[in-house]
C-alpha positions as CSV (number, residue, x, y, z in Angstrom):
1,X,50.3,117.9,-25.9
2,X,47.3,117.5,-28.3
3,X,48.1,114.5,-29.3
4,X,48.3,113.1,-25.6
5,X,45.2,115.3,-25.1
6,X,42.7,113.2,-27.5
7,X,44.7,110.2,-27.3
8,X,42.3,106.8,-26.8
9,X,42.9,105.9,-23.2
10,X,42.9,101.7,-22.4
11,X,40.2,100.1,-20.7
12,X,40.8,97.5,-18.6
13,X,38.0,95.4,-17.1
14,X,37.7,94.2,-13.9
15,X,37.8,91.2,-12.6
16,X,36.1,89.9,-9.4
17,X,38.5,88.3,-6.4
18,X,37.9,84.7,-6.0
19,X,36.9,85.3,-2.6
20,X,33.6,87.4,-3.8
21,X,32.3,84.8,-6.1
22,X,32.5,82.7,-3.4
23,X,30.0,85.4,-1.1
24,X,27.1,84.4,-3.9
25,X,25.4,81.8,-2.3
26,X,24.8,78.7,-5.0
27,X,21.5,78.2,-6.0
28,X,20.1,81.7,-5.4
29,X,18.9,82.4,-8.7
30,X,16.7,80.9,-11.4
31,X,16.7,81.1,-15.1
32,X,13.5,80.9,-17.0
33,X,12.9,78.2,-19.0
34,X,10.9,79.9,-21.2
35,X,11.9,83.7,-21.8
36,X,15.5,83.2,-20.5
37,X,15.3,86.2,-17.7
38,X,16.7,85.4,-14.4
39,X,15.0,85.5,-11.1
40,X,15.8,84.9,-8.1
41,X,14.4,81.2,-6.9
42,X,12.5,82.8,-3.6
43,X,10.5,84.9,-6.0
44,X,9.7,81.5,-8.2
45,X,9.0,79.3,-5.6
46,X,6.6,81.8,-4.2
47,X,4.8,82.3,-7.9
48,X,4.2,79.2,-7.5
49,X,7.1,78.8,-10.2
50,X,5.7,80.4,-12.7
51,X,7.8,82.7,-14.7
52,X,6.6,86.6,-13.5
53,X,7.6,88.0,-16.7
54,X,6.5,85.3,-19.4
55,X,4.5,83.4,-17.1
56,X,6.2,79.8,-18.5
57,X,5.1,77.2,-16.0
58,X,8.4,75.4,-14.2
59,X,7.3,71.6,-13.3
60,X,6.1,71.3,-9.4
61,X,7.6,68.3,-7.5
62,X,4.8,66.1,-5.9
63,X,4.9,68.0,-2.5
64,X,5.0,71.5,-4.0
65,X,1.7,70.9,-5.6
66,X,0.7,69.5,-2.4
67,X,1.4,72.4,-0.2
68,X,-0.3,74.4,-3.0
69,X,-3.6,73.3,-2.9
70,X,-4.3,71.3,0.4
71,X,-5.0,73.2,3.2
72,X,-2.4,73.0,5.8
73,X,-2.2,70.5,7.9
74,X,-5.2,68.4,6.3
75,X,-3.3,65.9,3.6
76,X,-3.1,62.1,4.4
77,X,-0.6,59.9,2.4
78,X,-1.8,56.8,1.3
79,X,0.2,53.7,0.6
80,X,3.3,55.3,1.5
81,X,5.3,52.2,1.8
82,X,4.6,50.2,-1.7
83,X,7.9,50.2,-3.4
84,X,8.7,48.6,-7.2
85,X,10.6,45.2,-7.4
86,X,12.4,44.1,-10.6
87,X,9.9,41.0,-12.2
88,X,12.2,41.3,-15.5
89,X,15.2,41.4,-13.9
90,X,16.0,44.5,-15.9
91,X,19.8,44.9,-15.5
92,X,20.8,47.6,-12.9
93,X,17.2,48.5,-12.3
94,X,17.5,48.4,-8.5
95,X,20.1,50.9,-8.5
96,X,18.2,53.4,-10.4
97,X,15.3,53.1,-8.7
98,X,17.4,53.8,-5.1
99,X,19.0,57.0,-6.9
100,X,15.8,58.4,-7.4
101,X,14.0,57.4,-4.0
102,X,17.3,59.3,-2.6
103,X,16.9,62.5,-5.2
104,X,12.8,63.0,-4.8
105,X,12.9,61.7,-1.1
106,X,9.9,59.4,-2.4
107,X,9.4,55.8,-2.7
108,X,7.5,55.9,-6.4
109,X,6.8,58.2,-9.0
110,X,3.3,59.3,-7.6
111,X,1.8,60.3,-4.2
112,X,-1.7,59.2,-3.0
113,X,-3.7,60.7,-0.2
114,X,-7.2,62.4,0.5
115,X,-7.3,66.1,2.2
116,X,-9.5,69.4,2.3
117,X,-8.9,72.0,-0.8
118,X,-10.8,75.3,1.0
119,X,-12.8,72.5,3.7
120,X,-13.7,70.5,0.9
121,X,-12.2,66.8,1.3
122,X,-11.2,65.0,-1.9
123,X,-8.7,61.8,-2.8
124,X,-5.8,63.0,-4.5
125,X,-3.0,61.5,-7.0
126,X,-0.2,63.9,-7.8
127,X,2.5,62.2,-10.0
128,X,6.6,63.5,-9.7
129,X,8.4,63.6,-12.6
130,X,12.1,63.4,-10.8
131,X,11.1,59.6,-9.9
132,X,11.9,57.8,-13.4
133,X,10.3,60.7,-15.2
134,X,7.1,59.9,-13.3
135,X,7.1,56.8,-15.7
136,X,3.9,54.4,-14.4
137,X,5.6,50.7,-13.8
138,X,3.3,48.6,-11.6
139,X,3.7,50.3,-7.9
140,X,2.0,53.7,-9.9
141,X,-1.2,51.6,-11.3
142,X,-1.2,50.3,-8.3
143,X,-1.2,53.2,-5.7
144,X,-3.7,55.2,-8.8
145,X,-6.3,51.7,-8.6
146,X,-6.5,51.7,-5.2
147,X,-6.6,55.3,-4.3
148,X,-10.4,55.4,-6.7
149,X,-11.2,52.2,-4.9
150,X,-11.0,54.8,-1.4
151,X,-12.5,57.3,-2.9
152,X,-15.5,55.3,-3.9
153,X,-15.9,53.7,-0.6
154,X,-15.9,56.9,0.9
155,X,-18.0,58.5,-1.5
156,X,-14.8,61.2,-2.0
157,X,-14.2,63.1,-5.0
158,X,-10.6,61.6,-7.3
159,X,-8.5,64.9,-8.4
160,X,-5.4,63.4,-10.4
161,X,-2.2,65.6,-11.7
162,X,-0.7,64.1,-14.4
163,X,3.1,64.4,-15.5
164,X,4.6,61.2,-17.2
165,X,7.0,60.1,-20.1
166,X,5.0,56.8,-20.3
167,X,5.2,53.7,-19.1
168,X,8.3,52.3,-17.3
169,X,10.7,50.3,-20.4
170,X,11.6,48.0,-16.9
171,X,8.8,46.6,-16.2
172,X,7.8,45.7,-20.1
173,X,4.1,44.4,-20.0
174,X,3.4,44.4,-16.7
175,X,3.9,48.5,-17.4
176,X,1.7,48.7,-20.0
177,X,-1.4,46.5,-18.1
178,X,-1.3,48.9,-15.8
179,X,-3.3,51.0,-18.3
180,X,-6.1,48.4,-18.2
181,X,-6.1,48.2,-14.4
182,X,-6.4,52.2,-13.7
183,X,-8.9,52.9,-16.8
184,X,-11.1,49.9,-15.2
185,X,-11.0,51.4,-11.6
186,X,-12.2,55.0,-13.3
187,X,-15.2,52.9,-15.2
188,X,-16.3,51.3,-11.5
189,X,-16.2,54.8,-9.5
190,X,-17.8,56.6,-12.4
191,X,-20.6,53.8,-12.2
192,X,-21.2,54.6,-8.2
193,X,-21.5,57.7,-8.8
194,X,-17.7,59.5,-8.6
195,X,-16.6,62.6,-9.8
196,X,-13.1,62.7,-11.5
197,X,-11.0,65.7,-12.3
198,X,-7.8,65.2,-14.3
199,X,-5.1,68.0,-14.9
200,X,-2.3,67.3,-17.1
201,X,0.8,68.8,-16.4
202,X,4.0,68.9,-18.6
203,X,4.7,66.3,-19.7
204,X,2.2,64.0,-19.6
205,X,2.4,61.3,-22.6
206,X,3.1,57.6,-23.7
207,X,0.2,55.0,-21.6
208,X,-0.3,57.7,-19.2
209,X,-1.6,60.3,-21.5
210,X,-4.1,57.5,-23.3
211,X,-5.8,55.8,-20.0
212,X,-6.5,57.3,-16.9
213,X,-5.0,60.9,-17.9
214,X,-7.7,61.4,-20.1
215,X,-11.0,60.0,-18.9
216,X,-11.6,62.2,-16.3
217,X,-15.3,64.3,-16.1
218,X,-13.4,67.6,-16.0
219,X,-10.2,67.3,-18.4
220,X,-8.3,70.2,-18.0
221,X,-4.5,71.3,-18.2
222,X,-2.0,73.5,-17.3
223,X,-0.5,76.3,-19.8
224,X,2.0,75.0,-22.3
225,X,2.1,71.5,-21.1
226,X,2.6,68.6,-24.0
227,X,0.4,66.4,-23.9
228,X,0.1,63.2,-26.5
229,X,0.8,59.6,-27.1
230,X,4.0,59.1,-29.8
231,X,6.2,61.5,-30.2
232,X,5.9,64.1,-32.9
233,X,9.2,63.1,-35.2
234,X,7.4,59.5,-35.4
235,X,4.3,61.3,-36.0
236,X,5.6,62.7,-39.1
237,X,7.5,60.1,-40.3
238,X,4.4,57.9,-40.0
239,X,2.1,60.2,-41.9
240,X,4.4,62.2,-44.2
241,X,3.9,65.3,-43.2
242,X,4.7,68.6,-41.3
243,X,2.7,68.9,-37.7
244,X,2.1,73.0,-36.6
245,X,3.9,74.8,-34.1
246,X,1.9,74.2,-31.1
247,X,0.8,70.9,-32.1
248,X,0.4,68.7,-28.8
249,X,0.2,71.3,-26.7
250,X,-2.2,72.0,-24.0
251,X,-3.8,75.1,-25.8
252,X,-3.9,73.1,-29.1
253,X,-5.6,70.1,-27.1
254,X,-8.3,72.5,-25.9
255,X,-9.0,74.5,-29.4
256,X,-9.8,70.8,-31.0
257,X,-12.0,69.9,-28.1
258,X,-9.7,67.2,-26.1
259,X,-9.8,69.6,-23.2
260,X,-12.2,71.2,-20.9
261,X,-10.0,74.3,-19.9
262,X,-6.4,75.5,-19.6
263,X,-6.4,76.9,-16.0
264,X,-3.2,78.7,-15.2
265,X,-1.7,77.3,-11.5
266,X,-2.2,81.0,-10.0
267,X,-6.2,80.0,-10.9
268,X,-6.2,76.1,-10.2
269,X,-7.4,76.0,-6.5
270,X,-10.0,78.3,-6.9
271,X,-11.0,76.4,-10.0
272,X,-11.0,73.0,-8.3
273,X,-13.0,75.0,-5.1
274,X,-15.2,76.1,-7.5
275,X,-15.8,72.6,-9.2
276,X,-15.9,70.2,-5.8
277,X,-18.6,72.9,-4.3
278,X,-20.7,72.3,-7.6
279,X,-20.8,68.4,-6.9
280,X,-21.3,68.9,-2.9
281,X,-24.5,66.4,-2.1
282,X,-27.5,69.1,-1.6
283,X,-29.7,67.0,0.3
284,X,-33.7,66.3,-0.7
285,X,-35.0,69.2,-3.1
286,X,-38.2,70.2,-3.1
């Protein structure tokens, strides 16, 4: 009787019917990228995905950012229609390009327009990292040129997010003038008279990170975004030695003076309010 009294008694676990796991609807939840917590995806998506508990910023697609800052109803596309061909003939190019028009829904790696952020109208470049890893081949040079070319000749404001692996390996040299061709456009609306503002999301390297990404008159980031031209193993290799932590990082950028600010997305459009009010034409002073 004692024996059966203090005797250990099995535990069996249970396990859930097939039919339940099929109740929980796919895509519900959301794992952190950064901390590892999971959340579910309504409550991301309306942080602005940013992670409430370690506040790790989640990339935005191209009409996240968009809806973000714009207000509603006020955002014109611009050059919609300009899609990349294959000079090279880079094998199997044109496939890969209509995978990712079908994945992002857009035609190139970077969406042009003009709006109002809080009634005050501004042109607008906001690069999408699902479209070949937002990689600038000639369409993205192209749409970037001639969205500063409208802004000058509407005397508008050029706000630019950033988020890049480089130029696009396809399109070889014709990739890499593209460089040239947007850092040239910056020099003639700066020279009218143009205000810039450049935010560099993660990631934002190769030729994109060392032309048009970084000669903006505001330079600022977003929190823990990399940022920087070769990539840090070839940076050590080259040099011989051990890079910190946090090296190319946005917060590493902005303690040895490459950035202006690290504004956090919950703080961006006021930021951006703030700045585009600052540069508003005052009229004659007295």
């Amino acid at each position: 009787m004692l024996k059966d009294f203090f005797s250990k008694k099995k535990k069996y676990a249970s396990v859930p019917r097939k039919e339940a796991k099929q109740d929980i609807p796919e895509g519900l939840m959301q794992k952190c990228l950064g901390c590892q917590k999971i959340f579910y995806r309504k409550e991301m998506k309306k942080n602005l995905h940013v992670c409430p508990h370690c506040e790790h910023h989640h990339p935005l697609n191209a009409g996240e950012r968009i809806d973000s800052l714009f207000d509603e109803g006020s955002f014109q596309e611009w050059d919609q229609q300009l899609v990349s061909a294959n000079p090279l003939h880079f094998p199997d190019y044109e496939e890969k390009l209509e995978k990712d028009r079908e994945k992002s829904g857009l035609n190139e790696a970077v969406v042009t327009g003009k709006g109002e952020i809080n009634g005050f109208e501004t042109a607008f470049a906001v690069m999408d990292s699902r479209f070949r890893m937002g990689s600038m081949g000639s369409v993205v040079g192209e749409k970037i040129a001639r969205a500063i070319e409208r802004a000058k000749e509407s005397s508008l404001p050029f706000i630019v997010f950033t988020a890049s692996g480089g130029a696009r390996m396809q399109e070889g040299i014709l990739s890499l003038m593209q460089m040239s061709k947007t850092s040239v456009a910056i020099q003639r609306f700066r020279e009218s008279g143009g205000l810039m503002i450049s935010v560099m999301t993660h990631p934002t390297t190769g030729g994109v990170s060392a032309s048009f990404a970084s000669v903006g008159d505001y330079n600022f980031a977003e929190p823990g975004a990399l940022i920087g031209f070769a990539g840090r193993r070839i940076i050590e290799q080259t040099i011989r030695e051990d890079l910190p932590d946090d090296f190319q990082t946005a917060e590493f950028l902005l303690q040895h003076g490459q950035l202006d600010k690290v504004i956090p997305r919950s703080e961006m459009k006021h930021v951006l309010t703030t700045i585009l009010d600052i540069h508003q034409p005052r009229g004659d002073r007295p």
